[in-house]
Backbone bond lengths (Angstrom), bond angles and torsions (degrees), N, CA, C in turn:
res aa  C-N    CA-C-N  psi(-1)  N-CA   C-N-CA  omega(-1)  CA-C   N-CA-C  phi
1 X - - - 1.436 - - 1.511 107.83 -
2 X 1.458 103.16 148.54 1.639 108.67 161.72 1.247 138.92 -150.27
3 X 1.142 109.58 121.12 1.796 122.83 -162.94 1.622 102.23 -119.88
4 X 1.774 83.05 145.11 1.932 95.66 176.00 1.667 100.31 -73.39
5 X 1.146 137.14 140.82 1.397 123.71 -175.09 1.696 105.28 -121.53
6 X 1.380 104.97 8.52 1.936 112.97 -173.08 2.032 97.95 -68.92
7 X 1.531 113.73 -28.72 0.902 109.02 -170.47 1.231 141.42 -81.29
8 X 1.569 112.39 -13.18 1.028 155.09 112.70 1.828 147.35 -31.49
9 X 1.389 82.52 -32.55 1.840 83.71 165.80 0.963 113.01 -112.70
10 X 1.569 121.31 127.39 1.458 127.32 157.40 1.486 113.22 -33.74
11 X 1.507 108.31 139.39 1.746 124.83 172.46 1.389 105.99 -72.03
12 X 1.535 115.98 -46.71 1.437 80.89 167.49 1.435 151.47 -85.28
13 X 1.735 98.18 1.91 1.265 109.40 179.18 1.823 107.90 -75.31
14 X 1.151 114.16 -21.95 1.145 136.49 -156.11 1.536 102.08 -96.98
15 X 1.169 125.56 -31.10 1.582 140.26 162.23 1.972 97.73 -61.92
16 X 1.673 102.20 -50.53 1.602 81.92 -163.03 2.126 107.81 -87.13
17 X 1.191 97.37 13.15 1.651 108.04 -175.22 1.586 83.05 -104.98
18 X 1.205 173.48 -11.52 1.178 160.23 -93.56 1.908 89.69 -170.16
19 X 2.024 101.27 -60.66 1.303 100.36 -175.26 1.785 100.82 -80.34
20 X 1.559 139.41 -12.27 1.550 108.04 165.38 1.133 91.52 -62.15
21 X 1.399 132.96 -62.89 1.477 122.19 -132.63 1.727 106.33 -44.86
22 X 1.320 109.35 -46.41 1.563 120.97 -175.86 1.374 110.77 -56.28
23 X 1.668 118.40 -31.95 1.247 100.88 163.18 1.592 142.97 -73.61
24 X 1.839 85.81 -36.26 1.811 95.91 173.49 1.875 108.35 -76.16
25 X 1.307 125.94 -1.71 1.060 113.13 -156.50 1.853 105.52 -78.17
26 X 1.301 103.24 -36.38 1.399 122.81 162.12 1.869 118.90 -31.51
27 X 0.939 104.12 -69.18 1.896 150.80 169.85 1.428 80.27 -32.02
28 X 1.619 148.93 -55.10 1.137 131.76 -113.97 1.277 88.41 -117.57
29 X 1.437 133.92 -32.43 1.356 133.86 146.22 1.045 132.52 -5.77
30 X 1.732 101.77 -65.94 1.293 110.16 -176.11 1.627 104.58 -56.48
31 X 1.267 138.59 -48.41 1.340 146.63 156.55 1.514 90.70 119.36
32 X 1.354 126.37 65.14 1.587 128.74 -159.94 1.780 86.22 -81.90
33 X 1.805 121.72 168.43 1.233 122.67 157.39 1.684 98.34 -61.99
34 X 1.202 115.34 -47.79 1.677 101.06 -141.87 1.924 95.97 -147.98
35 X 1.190 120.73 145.04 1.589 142.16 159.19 1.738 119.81 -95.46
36 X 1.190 101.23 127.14 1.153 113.11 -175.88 1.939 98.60 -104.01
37 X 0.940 103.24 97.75 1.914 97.20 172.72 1.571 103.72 -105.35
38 X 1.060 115.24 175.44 1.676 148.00 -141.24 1.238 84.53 -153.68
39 X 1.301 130.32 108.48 1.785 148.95 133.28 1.397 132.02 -125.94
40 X 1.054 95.83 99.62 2.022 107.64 -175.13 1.428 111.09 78.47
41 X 1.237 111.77 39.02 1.635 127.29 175.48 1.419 99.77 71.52
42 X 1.188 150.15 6.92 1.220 143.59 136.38 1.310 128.56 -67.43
43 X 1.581 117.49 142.51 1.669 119.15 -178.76 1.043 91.80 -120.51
44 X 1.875 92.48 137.24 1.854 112.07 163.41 1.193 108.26 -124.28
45 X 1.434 102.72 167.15 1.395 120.47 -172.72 1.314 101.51 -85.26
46 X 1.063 176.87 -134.56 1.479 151.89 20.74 1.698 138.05 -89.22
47 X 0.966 118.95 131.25 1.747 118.64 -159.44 1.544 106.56 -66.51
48 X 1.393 128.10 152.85 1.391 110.77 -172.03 1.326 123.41 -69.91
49 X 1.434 111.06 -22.72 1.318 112.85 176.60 1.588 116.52 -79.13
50 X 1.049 116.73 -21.54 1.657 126.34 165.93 1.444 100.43 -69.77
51 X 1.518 139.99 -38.83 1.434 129.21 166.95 1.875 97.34 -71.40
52 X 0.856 131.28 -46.77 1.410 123.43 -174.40 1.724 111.61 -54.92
53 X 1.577 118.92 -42.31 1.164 113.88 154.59 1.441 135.43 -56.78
54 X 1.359 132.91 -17.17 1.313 155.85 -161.32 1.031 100.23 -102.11
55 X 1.218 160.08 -33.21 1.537 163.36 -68.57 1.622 100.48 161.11
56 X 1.639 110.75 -63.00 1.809 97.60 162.47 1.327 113.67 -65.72
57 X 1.149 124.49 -36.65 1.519 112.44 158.09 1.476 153.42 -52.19
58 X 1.011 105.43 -40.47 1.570 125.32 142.50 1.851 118.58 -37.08
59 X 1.387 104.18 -67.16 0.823 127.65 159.81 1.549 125.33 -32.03
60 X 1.294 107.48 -61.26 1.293 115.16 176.51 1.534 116.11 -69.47
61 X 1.321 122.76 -47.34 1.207 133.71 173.40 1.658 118.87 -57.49
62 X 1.500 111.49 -19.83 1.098 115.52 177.53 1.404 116.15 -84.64
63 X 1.429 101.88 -23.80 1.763 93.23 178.18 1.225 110.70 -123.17
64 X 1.850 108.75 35.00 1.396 109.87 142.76 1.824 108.32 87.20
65 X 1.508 115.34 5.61 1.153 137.90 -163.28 1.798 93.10 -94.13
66 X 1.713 119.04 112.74 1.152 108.27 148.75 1.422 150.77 -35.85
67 X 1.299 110.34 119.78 1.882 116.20 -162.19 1.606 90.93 -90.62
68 X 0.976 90.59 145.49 1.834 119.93 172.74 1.115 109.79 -91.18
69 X 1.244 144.89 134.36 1.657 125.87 167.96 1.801 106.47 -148.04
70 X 1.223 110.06 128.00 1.576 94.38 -163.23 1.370 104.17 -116.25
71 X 1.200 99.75 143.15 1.649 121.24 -172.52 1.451 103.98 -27.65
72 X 1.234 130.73 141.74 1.788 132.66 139.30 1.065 106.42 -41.52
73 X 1.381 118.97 -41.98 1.677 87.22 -152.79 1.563 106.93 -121.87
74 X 1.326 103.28 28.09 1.445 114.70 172.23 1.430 101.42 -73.27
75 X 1.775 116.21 -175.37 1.177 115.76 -166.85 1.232 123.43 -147.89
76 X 1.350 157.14 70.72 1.185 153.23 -128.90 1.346 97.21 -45.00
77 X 1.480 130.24 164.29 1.630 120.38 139.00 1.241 125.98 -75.21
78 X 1.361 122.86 10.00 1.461 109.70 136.66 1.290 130.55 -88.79
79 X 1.352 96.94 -49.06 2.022 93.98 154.99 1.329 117.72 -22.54
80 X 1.745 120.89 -71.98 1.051 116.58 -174.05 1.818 121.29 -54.35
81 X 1.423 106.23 -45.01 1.505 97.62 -175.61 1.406 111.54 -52.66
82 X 1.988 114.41 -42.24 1.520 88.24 -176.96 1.682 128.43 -79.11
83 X 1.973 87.30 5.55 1.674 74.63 171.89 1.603 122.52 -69.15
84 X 1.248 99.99 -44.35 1.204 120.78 166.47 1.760 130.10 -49.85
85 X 1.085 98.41 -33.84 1.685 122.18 176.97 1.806 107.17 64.88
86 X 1.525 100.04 45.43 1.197 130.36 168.61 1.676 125.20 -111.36
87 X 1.545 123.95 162.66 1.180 111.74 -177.80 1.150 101.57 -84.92
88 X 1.256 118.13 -161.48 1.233 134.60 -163.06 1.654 123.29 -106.31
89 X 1.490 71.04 -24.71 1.731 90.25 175.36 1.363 109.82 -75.31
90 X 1.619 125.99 -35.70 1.105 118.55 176.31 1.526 115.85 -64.27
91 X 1.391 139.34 -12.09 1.187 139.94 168.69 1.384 103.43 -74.37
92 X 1.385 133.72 -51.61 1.278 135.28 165.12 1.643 122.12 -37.14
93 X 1.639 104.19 -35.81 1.713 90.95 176.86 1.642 107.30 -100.38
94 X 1.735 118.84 -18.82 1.523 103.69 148.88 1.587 139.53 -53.99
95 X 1.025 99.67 -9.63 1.803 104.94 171.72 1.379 101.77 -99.95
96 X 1.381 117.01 -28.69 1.628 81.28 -176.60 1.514 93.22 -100.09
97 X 1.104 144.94 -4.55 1.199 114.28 154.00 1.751 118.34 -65.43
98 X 1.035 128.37 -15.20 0.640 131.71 -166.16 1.536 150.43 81.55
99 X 1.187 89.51 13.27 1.540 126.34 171.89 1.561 138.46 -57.36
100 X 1.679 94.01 -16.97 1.465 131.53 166.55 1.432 110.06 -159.26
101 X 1.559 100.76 156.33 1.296 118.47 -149.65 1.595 85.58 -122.05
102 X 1.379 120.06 115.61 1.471 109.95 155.69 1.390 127.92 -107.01
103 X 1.430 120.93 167.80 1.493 131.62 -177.49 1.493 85.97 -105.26
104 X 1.703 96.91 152.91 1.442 113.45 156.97 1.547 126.83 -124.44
105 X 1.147 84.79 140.45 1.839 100.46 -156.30 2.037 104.12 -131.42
106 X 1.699 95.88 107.29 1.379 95.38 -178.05 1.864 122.98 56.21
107 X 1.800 89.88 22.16 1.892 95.60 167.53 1.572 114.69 108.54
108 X 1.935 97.83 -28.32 1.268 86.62 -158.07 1.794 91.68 -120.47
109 X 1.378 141.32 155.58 1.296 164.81 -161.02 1.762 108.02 -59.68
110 X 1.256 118.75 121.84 1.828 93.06 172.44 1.628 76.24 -133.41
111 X 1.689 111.69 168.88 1.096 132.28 -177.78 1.733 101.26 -125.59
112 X 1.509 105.76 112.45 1.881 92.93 173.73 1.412 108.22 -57.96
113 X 1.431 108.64 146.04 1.704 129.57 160.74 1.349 101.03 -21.58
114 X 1.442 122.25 -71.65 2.051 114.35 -146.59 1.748 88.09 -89.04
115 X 1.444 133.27 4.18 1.347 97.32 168.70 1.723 110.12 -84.75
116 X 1.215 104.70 -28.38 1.881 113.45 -176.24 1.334 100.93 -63.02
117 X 1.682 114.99 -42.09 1.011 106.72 -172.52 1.654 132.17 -74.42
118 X 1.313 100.32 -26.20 1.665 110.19 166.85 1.820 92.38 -92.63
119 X 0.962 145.61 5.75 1.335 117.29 149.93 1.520 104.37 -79.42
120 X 1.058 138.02 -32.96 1.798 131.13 -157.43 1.999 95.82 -73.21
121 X 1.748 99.52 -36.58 1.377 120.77 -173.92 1.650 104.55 -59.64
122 X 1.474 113.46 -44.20 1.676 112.03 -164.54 1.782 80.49 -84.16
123 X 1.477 144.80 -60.31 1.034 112.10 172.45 1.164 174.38 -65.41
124 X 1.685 82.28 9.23 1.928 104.40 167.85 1.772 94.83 -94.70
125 X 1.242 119.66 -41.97 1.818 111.36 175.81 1.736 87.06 -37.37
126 X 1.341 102.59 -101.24 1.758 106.01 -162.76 1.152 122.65 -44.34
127 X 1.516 132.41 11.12 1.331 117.71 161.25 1.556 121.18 -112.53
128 X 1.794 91.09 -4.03 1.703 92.68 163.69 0.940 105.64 -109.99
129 X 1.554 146.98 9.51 1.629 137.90 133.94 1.442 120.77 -61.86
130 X 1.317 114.38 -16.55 1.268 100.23 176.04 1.584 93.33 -111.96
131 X 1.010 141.92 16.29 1.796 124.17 156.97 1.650 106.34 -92.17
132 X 1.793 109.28 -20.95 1.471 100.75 170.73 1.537 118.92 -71.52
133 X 1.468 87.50 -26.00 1.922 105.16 -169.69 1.920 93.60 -63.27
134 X 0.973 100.14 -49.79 1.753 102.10 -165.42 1.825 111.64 -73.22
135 X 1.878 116.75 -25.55 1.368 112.53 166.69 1.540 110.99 -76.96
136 X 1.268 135.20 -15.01 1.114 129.93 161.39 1.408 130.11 -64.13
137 X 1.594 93.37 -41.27 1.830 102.10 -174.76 2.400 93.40 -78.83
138 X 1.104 106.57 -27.12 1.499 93.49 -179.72 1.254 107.94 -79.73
139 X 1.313 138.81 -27.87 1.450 148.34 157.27 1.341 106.32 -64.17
140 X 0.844 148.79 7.60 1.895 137.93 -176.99 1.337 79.77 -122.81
141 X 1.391 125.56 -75.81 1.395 124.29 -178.77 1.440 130.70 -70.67
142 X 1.131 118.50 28.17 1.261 133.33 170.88 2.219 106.56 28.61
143 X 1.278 93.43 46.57 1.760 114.05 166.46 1.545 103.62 -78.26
């Protein structure tokens, strides 16, 4: 999904997310494992690349630049194949058949969780209707 989010954040909250960033932005140089910040008398840990995400964000929001933000529970198409324990390519010829519907997120294709997952669902229905379909036809026809 993607939403302008400037319209939505207070300026001045956005003034005091603007002045950390300027402080940790320094900090990030050093290329530390991890940040320890102080917000509302609580201390967190945070990994640098989780401040590096925080910081293009800021960033982005400050100059009014639409944020991207992609579902949890979407699914890469590689994600999905190994949910599936399929290649990848086979997700490639379910979309263009059209068999799944993907979102795009940063260029490249994600599939939400419950559509893969009610596809794996409609293809265990139709493949145990047709093993009932086929003990019937060998039982009627005595095969």
């Amino acid at each position: 999904m993607q939403f302008g989010v400037t319209d939505t954040v207070d300026p001045a909250d956005l003034a005091r997310a603007q002045a950390a960033v300027e402080t940790v932005r320094p900090l990030l140089g050093t290329n530390p494992a991890a940040l320890v910040v102080e917000a509302g008398g609580e201390r967190v840990t945070l990994g640098t690349e989780q401040v590096r995400s925080l910081v293009k964000l800021v960033d982005s929001v400050a100059a009014s630049s639409p944020v991207a933000i992609r579902d949890p529970n979407d699914l890469t198409l590689d994600d999905a194949a190994r949910l599936m324990s399929l290649p990848r390519s086979v997700f490639d010829r379910l979309i263009g058949l059209g068999h799944l519907t993907p979102r795009i997120f940063a260029g490249e294709p994600c599939l939400p969780r419950a559509e893969v997952l009610a596809y794996i669902d409609r293809q265990a229905r139709t493949r145990d209707e047709a093993l009932r379909d086929l003990v019937r036809f060998t039982e009627e026809f005595g095969i």
